[in-house]
C-alpha positions as CSV (number, residue, x, y, z in Angstrom):
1,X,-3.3,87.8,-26.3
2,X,-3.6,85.0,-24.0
3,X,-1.2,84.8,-21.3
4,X,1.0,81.3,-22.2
5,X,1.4,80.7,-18.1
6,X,-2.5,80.5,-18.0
7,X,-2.4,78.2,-21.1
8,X,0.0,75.9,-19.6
9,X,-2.0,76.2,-15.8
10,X,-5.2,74.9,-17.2
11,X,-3.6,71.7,-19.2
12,X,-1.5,71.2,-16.2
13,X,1.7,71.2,-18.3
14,X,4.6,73.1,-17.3
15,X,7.6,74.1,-19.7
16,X,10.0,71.6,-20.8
17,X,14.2,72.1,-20.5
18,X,14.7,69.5,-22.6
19,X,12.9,71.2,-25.4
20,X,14.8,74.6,-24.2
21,X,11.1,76.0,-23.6
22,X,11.0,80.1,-23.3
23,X,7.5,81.1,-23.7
24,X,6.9,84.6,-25.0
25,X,4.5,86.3,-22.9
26,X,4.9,90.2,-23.4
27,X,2.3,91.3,-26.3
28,X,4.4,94.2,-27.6
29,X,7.3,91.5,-28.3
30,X,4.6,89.2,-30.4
31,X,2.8,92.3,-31.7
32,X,6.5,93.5,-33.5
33,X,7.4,89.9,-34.8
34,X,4.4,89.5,-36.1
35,X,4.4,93.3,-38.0
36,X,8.0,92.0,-39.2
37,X,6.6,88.8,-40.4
38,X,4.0,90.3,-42.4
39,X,4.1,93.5,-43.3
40,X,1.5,96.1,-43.9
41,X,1.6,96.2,-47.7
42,X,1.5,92.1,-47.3
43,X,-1.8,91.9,-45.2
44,X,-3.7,88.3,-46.5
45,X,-1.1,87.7,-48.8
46,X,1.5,86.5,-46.9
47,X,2.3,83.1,-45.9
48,X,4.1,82.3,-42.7
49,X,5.9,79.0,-41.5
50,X,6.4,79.1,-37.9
51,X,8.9,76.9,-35.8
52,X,7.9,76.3,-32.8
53,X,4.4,77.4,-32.1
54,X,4.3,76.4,-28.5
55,X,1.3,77.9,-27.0
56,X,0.0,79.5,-30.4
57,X,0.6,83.0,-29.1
58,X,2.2,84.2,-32.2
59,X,0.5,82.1,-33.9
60,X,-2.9,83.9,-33.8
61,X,-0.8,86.9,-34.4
62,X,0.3,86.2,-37.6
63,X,-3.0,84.6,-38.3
64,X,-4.5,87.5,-38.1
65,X,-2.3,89.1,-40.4
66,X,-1.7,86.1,-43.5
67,X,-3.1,84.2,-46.2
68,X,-1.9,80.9,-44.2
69,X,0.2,80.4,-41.2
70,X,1.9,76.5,-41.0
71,X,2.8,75.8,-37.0
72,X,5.0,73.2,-36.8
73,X,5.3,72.1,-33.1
74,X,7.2,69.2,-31.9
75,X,6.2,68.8,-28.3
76,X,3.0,66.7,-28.8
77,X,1.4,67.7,-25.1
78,X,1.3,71.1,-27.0
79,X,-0.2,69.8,-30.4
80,X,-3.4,68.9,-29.2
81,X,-3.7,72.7,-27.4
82,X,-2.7,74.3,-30.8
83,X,-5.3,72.1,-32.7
84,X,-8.1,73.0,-30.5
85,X,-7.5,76.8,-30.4
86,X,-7.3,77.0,-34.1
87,X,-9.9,74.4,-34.8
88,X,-12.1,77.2,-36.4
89,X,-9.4,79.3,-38.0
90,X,-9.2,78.0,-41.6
91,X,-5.9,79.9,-42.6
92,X,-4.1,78.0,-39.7
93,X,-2.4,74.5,-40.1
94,X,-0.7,72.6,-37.1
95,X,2.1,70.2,-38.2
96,X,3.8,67.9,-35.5
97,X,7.2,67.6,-36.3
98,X,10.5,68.4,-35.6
99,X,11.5,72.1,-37.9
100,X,15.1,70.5,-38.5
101,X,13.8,67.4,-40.4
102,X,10.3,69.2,-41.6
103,X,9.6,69.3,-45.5
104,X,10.1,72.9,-45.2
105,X,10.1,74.2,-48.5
106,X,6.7,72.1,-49.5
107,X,5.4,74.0,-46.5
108,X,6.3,77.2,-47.7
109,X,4.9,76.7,-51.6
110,X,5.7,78.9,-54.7
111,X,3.9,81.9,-53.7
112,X,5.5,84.5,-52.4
113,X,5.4,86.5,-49.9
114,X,6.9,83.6,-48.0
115,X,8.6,83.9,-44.0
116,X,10.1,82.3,-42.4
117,X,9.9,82.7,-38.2
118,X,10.2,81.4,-35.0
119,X,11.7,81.8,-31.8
120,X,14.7,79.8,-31.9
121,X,15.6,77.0,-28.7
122,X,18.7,78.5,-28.2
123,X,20.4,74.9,-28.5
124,X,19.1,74.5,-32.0
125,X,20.2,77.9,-33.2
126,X,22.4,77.1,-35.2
127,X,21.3,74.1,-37.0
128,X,17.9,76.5,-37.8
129,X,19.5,78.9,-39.0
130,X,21.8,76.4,-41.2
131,X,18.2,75.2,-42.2
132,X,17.4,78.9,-43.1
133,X,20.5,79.1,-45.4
134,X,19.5,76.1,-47.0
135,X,15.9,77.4,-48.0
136,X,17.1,81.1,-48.6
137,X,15.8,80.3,-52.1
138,X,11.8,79.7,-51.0
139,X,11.9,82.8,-48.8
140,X,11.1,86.7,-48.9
141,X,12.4,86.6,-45.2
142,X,13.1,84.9,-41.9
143,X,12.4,86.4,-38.8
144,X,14.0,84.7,-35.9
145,X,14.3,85.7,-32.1
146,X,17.7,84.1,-30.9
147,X,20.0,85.0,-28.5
148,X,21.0,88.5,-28.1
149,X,24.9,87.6,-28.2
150,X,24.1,85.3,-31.4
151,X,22.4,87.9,-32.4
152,X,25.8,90.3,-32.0
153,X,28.0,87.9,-34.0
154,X,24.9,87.5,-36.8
155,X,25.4,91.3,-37.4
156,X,29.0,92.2,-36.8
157,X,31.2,93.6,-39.3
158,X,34.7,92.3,-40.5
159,X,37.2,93.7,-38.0
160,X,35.0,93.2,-35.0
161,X,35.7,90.8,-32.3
162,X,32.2,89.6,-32.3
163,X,33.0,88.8,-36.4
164,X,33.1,85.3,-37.3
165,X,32.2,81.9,-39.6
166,X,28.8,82.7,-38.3
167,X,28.3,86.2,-39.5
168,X,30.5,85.0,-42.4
169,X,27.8,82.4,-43.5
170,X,24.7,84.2,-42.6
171,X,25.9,86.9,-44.6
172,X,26.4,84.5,-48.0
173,X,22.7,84.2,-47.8
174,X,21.0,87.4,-46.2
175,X,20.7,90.5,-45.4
176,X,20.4,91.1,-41.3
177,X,18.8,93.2,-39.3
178,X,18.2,93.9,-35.5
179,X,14.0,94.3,-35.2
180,X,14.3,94.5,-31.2
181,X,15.6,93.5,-28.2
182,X,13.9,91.7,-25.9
183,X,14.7,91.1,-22.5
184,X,14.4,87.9,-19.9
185,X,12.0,89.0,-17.9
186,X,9.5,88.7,-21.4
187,X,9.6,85.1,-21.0
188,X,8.2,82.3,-19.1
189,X,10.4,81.0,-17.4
190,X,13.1,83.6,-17.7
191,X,16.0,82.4,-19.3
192,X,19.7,83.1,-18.5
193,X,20.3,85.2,-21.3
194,X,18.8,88.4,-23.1
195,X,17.1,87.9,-26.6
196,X,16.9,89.9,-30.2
197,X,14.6,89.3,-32.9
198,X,16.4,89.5,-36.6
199,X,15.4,90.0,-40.1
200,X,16.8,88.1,-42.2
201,X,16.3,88.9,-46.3
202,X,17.4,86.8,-48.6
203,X,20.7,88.7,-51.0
204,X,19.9,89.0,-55.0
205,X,23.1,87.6,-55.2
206,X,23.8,84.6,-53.0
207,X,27.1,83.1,-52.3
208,X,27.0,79.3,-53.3
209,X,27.9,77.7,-50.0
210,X,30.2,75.0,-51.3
211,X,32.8,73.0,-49.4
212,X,35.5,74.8,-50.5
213,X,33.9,78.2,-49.2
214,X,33.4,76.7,-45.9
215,X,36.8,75.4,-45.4
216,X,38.3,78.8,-46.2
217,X,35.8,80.4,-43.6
218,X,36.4,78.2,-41.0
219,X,40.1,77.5,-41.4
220,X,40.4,81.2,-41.6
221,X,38.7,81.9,-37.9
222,X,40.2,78.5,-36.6
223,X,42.8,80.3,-35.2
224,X,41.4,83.5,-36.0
225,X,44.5,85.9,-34.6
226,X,46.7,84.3,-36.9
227,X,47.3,85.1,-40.9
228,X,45.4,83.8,-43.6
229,X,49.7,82.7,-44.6
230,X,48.8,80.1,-41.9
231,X,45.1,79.4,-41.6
232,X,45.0,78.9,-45.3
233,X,47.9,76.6,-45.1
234,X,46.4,73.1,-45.8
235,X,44.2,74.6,-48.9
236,X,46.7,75.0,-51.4
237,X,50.5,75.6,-52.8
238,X,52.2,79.2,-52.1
239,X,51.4,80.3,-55.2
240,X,47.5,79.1,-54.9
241,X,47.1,81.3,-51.9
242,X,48.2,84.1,-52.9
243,X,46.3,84.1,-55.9
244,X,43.4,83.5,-53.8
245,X,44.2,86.2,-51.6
246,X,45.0,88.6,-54.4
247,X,41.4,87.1,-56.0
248,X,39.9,88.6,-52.6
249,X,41.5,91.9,-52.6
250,X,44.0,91.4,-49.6
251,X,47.4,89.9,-49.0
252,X,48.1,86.6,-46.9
253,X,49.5,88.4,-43.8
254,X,45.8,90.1,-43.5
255,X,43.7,88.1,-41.0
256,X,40.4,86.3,-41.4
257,X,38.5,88.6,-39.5
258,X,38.8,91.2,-41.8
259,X,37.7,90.0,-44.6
260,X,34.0,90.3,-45.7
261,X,31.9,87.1,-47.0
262,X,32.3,88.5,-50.8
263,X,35.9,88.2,-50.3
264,X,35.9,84.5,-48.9
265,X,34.3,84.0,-51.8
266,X,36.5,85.3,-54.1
267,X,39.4,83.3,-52.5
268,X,36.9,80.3,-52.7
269,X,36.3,80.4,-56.2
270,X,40.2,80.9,-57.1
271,X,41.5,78.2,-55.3
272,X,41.7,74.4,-57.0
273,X,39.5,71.2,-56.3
């Protein structure tokens, strides 16, 4: 692994805050995404879309390890790095673009396996992982390193205070899992906060995301310590709600929080428009 500090050094660049640059520079971090990326029994079969190459550190990882590996990298001081170190590596394609506007699911192809990773600017989280959600369809997994308190709220269960609309929607799409934690002082520069990396696999059975399921997940946790008799209150008549809320197994005078995504669906599908 080469060290992304001395990469930086020698083309005089430095990381950018603007781009909420964190470069990974502890091997056994890289060394585990990349084993969760691909796994063993997926060795040259695999193909890998990774947001945010940065330095290519992972990069070579995964190389190492799939059929093809697509780095898209937005910061063009960094392109021209990434296309030199992998100038010889025929199973490695740089892309410069932006992930959240990227023609992700031509990247990805029809062939399966197909993964999703990156580590995540932690002020694009959750439009990436929106973008995740959106292309649950084209992958075998995602494997993302986000903060460690996003991380909390991803995997938190219904009556937890950490429970949410994020771990609400996550959970109509995929199954989530902690890989590792991964602390400050693995990055360069450090950042403010500690780090996980997730697994993310895609459910057999998905929950349509339609507008009616996301206003009764987010009107639910609007005002999350009050009843669904109240946060559900601009969705429907009396009588709608409540067969929405017998539709989802519970009552109105439970509260969001303690209801699981299957059940906001349920309460979804039984309501009008």
């Amino acid at each position: 692994m080469t060290d992304p500090r001395s990469i930086l050094r020698q083309a005089g660049l430095s990381p950018k805050k603007s781009f909420g640059q964190n470069f990974l520079v502890a091997p056994h971090a890289t060394e585990a995404i990349a084993r969760a990326c691909v796994r063993d029994d997926e060795l040259g079969r695999a193909m890998v879309v990774e947001i945010g190459a940065g330095t290519g550190v992972l990069t070579a990882e995964l190389a190492a390890r799939a059929r093809a590996v697509v780095a898209i990298e937005r910061d063009r001081d960094l392109v021209p790095l990434l296309t030199r170190a992998f100038a010889e590596r025929a199973n490695v394609r740089i892309v410069e673009a932006d992930a959240v506007t990227a023609p992700l699911a031509d990247l990805l192809g029809d062939e399966p396996p197909r993964v999703l990773c990156g580590n995540l600017p932690y002020q694009l989280t959750g439009r990436l992982l929106s973008l995740a959600t959106e292309h649950a369809a084209h992958l075998e997994r995602a494997v993302f390193m986000v903060q460690a308190e996003v991380g909390d709220r991803i995997l938190a269960t219904p009556g937890t205070k950490e429970y949410g609309a994020l771990s609400v929607f996550v959970a109509a799409a995929f199954e989530a899992r902690r890989v590792l934690k991964v602390s400050r002082g693995c990055f360069y520069p450090a950042p403010d906060v500690e780090s996980c990396v997730l697994e993310l696999v895609p459910r057999s059975s998905r929950i349509e995301e339609t507008e009616r399921f996301r206003a009764v997940v987010k009107s639910a946790f609007g005002q999350r310590r009050k009843t669904l008799r109240n946060t559900w209150r601009a969705l429907g008549t009396r009588e709608e709600l409540e067969a929405a809320a017998q539709a989802a197994g519970t009552t109105l005078d439970a509260r969001g929080e303690t209801l699981t995504a299957d059940q906001f669906a349920a309460a979804a599908r039984a309501l009008p428009g």
